[in-house]
N, C-alpha and C positions, 0 to 999 in steps of 0.2 A: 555500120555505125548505129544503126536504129536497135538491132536487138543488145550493143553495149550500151546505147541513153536507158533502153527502159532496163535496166538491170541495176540501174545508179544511180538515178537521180532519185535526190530522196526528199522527206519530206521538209517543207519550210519551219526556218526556225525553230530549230530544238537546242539545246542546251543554252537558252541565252548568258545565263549568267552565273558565276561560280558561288561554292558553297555548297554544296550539295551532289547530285550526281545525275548527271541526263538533264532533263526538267525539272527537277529537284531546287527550291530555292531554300537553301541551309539558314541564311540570317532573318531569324524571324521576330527578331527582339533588341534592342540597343545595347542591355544584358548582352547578348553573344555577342554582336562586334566588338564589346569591352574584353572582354575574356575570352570567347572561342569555346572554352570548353564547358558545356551546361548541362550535360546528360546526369550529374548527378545534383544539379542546385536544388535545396530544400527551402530557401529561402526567399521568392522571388515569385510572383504569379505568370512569368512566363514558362515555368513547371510545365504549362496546362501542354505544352506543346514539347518541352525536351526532358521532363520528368514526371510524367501526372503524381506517379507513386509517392513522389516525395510532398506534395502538397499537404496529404497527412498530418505532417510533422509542423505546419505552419504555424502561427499563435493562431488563436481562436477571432475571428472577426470575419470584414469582409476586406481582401484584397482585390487591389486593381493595376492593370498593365497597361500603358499604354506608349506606345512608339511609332517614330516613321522613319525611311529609310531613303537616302539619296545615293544614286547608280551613275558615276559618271564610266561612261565605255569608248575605247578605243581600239578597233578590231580592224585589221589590215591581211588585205590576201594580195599575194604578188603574184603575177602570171602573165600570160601572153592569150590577146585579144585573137579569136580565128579570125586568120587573113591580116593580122599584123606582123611586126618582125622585129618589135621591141617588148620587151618588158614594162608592164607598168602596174601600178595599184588600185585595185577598189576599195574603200574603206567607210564606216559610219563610227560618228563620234555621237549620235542621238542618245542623249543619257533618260535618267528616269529617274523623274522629279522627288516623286512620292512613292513609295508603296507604307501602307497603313496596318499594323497589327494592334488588336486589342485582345485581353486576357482578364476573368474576374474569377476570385475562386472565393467560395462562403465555406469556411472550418468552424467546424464546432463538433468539442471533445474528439473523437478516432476520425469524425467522416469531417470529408472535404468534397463539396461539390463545388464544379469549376464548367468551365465554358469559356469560349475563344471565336476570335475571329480572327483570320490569318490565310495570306499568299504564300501560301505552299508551294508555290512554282512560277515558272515563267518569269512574271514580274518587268517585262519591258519590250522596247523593241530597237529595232535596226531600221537602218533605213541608208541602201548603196546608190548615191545620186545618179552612180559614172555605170549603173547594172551590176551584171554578175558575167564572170568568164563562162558559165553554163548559158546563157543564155544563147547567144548565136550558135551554138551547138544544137540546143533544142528546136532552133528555127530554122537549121541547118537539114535536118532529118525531116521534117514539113518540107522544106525546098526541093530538096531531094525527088519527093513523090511527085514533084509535078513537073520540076524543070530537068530532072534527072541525076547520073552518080556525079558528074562533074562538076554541079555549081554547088554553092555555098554561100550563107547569109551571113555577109558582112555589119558588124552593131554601129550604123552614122550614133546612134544614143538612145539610151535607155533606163530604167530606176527599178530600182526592186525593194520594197518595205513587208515588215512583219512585226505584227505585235501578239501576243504573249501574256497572256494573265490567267491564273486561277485562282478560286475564291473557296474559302474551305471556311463552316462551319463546327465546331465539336463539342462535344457535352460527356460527362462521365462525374464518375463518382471513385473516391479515392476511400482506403480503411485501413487505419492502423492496429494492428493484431497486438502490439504491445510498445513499447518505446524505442524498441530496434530495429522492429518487419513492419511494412505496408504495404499493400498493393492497389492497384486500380485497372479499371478499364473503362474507355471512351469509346466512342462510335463517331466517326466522321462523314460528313458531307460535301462534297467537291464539284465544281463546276468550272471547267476548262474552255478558256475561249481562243478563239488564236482567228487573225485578218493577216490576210496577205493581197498585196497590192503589187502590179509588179507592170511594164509597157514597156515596148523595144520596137524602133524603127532601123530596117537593116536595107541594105542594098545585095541583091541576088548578082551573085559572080561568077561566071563559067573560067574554071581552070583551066580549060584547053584552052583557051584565048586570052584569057585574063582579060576579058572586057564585061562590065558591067550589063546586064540585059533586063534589068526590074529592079523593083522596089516590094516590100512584102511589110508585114507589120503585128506584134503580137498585143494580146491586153490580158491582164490576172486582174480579178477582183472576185476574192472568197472571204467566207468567215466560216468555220467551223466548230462545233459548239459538241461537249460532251458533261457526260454527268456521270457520279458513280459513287459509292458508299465505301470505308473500310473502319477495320476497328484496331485499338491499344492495347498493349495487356502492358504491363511495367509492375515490379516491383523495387522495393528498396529495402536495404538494410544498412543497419549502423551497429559495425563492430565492435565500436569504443565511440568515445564521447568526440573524438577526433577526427572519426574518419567517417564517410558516408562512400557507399557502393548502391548502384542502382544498375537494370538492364531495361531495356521496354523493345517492343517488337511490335511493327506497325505491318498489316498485312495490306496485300496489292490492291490500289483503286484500281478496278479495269473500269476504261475507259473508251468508249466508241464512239469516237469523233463523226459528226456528221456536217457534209459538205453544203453549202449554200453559195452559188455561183451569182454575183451582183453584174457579170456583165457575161456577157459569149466567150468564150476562149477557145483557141484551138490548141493549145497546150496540153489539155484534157485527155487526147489523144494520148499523149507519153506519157503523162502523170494521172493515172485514173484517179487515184483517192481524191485529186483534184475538182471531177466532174459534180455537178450540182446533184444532190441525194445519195451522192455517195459515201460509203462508212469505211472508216479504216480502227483498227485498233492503236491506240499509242498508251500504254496502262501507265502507272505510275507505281515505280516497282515497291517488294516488301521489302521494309528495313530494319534491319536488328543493330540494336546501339548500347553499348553501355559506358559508363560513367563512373570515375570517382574523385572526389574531394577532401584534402586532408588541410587540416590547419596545424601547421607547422607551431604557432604561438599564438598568442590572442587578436598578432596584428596581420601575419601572413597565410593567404589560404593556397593550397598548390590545388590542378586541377588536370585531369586529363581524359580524356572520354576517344570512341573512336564507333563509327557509324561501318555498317556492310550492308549494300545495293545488288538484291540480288536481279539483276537485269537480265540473265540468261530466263529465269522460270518466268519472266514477265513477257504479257504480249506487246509487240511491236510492232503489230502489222505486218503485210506480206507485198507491201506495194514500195518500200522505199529503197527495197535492195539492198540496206547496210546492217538491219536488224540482228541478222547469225553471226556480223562479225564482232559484237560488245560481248566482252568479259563481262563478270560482275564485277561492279566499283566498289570504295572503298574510301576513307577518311580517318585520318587519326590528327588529336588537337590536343595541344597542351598550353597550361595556363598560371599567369600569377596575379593573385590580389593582395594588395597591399594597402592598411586602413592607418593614415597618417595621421588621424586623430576621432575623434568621434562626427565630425562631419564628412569630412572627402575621404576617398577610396581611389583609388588606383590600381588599374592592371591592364595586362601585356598577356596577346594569346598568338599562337601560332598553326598553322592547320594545313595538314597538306591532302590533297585530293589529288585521289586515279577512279577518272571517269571509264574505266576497263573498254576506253577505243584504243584505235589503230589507225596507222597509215590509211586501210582499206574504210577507214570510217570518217574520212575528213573530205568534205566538200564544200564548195560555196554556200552553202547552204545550211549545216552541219558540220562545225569542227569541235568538237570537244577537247579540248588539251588539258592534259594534267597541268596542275597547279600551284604554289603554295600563297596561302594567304597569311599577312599580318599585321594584326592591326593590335589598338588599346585604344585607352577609356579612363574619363574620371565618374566619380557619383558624388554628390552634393546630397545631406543629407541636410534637408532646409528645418526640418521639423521631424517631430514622433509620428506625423501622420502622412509628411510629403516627402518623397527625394528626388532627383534629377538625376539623368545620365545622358551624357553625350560620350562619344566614338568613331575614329576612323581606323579605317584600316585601305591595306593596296594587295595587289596583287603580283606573282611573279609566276604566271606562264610560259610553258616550254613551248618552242615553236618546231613544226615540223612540215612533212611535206606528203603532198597525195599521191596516189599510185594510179590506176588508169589511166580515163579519160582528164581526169584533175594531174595527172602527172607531168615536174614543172612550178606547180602551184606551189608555194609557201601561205602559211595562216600563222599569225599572232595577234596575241591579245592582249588588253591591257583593262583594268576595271579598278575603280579604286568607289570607296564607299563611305558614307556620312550616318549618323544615326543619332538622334535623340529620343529620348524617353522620358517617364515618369512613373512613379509607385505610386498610389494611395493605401492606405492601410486604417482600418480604424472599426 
């Protein structure tokens, strides 16, 4: 059992939350909860983030973005506790209040320079009251070495939390060649933080006897912290007055997580990246996206864009075991807006996500499930200089089941999302 724990167990908290792919947090603006599909907006200062290239084409002034985002989660794994004989569920419903994006772009004539602040990723956390079915496993193979092959570390109770944030700065410069080509390029700043907190009291059981002969007891308490740079390229063009097409291509943040241990653990043993000063890679893959937008008439805009995660050429480290088995991901979204008069706006977007796992890639810890999201959105335009938007949207995850040592388990999920905004322009 010891050389399948360390062949599996893998790293805490990854793919919190959909929209994206892997670590990847896709809703970066109030704009996309409304619509979903943004890779070609020219109209909007959250560009700075799903289309620099089209910023170009803004009116000339200074714009501003600004949004936040509510995560309510509902994530359930069903399985069977070692040394129980029932079925039961661990689950956390810990939402996430806030996440915050800001976007300012200054055009004037061809050039547009712009700059952003934006959670690229992560964006929340978990937190399983009842533990995790990995756990008495993990404390099991500890048991193991000292009390020997027959006993087993039964969970009397235990908790497991993880939180999830990264913080991304960007800055570029946008230039349009004429009234139909622009391009741009940014350069990005990222800083990746991730805590995990996690205690388990068990009772040691010998299965030749089935009588209890000890008590044993685990503790997690880590933060790991990484940093790393990448860049933009995006162009755009407008084939007719009607239509806009854009592509942009964001290359990998590699990312080298380093560990800082707040209390002893003996955990460390089976999870090294877990150990204090220890480095694992977890990057944040390159993605190529494009976009376009057509206005049907003066009131209806259609939309549909589609993102590609190439997570096979990204690093993943070498310590969690499930890295060789992701595909590359992938997203495709389509969208309608509709302008019921010169103030309010309305539209509907739809977006389906394959995070490129598998069976072999789902554990307590890590399940990525493909997905469809859908949501919509009004805009209030208060004035020439202010508008408003609000948006929700839910989610519809496929549920599936693990193979190994999680084999047994089921994982589903549920996340539904809140977002308000606001434009300045002037």
């Amino acid at each position: 059992m010891r050389g399948l724990l360390l062949a599996t167990v893998p790293v805490l908290l990854s793919g919190v939350l959909l929209a994206g792919n892997i670590d990847i947090l896709g809703i970066r603006s109030a704009e996309y909860l409304m619509e979903l599909s943004r890779n070609a907006v020219t109209d909007c200062a959250d560009g700075v983030t799903y289309n620099p290239a089209g910023l170009a084409f803004m009116d000339d002034g200074i714009h501003l973005n600004f949004s936040g985002q509510y995560i309510g989660k509902d994530y359930t794994i069903t399985g069977t506790f070692l040394g129980a004989t029932e079925e039961s569920n661990v689950s956390t419903t810990r939402e996430t209040p806030f996440i915050p994006n800001f976007y300012a772009v200054y055009k004037t004539g061809n050039i547009a320079a712009f700059g952003g602040f934006t959670i690229p990723a992560g964006g929340g956390s978990v937190y399983y009251a009842d533990g995790l079915f990995i756990m008495p496993l993990l404390q099991t193979v500890l048991v193991r070495s000292q009390y020997g092959p027959t006993h087993i570390a039964v969970m009397n109770e235990g908790s497991m939390e993880g939180t999830s944030f990264y913080y991304r700065g960007v800055a570029g410069i946008a230039y349009a060649f004429n009234n139909n080509f622009s391009a741009a390029v940014s350069g990005r700043y990222t800083s990746g933080h991730r805590n995990y907190k996690g205690h388990g009291a068990f009772t040691v059981v010998d299965l030749a006897t089935g009588s209890p002969v000890g008590t044993t007891s685990a503790e997690l308490d880590v933060d790991r912290t990484a940093n790393g740079i990448s860049a933009v390229i995006s162009v755009d063009y407008k084939p007719s007055n009607r239509v806009n097409l854009a592509a942009r291509y964001e290359t990998a943040t590699a990312l080298d997580f380093e560990t800082t241990a707040n209390t002893a653990s003996t955990w460390d043993v089976l999870m090294p990246h877990l150990a204090d000063g220890a480095k694992q890679r977890r990057d944040l893959p390159a993605v190529a996206a494009i976009g376009v937008e057509m206005m049907v008439n003066d009131r209806l805009r259609l939309g549909g864009s589609a993102n590609y995660y190439f997570l096979e050429a990204s690093d993943q480290g070498a310590d969690d075991g499930i890295e060789d088995a992701y595909n590359d991901g992938w997203e495709a979204n389509i969208s309608g807006r509709y302008q019921f008069n010169d103030a309010f706006a309305g539209a509907l977007g739809y977006s389906f996500s394959n995070y490129g796992g598998c069976d072999s890639t789902y554990t307590d810890l890590e399940y990525n499930l493909n997905a469809g999201l859908l949501s919509g959105g009004v805009n209030w335009q208060a004035n020439k200089v202010l508008d408003f938007t609000m948006a929700a949207g839910t989610t519809f995850f496929s549920e599936d089941e693990g193979v190994g040592i999680y084999a047994g388990e089921s994982f589903d999920k549920k996340v539904f999302f809140l977002a308000a905004g606001a434009n300045v322009s002037f």
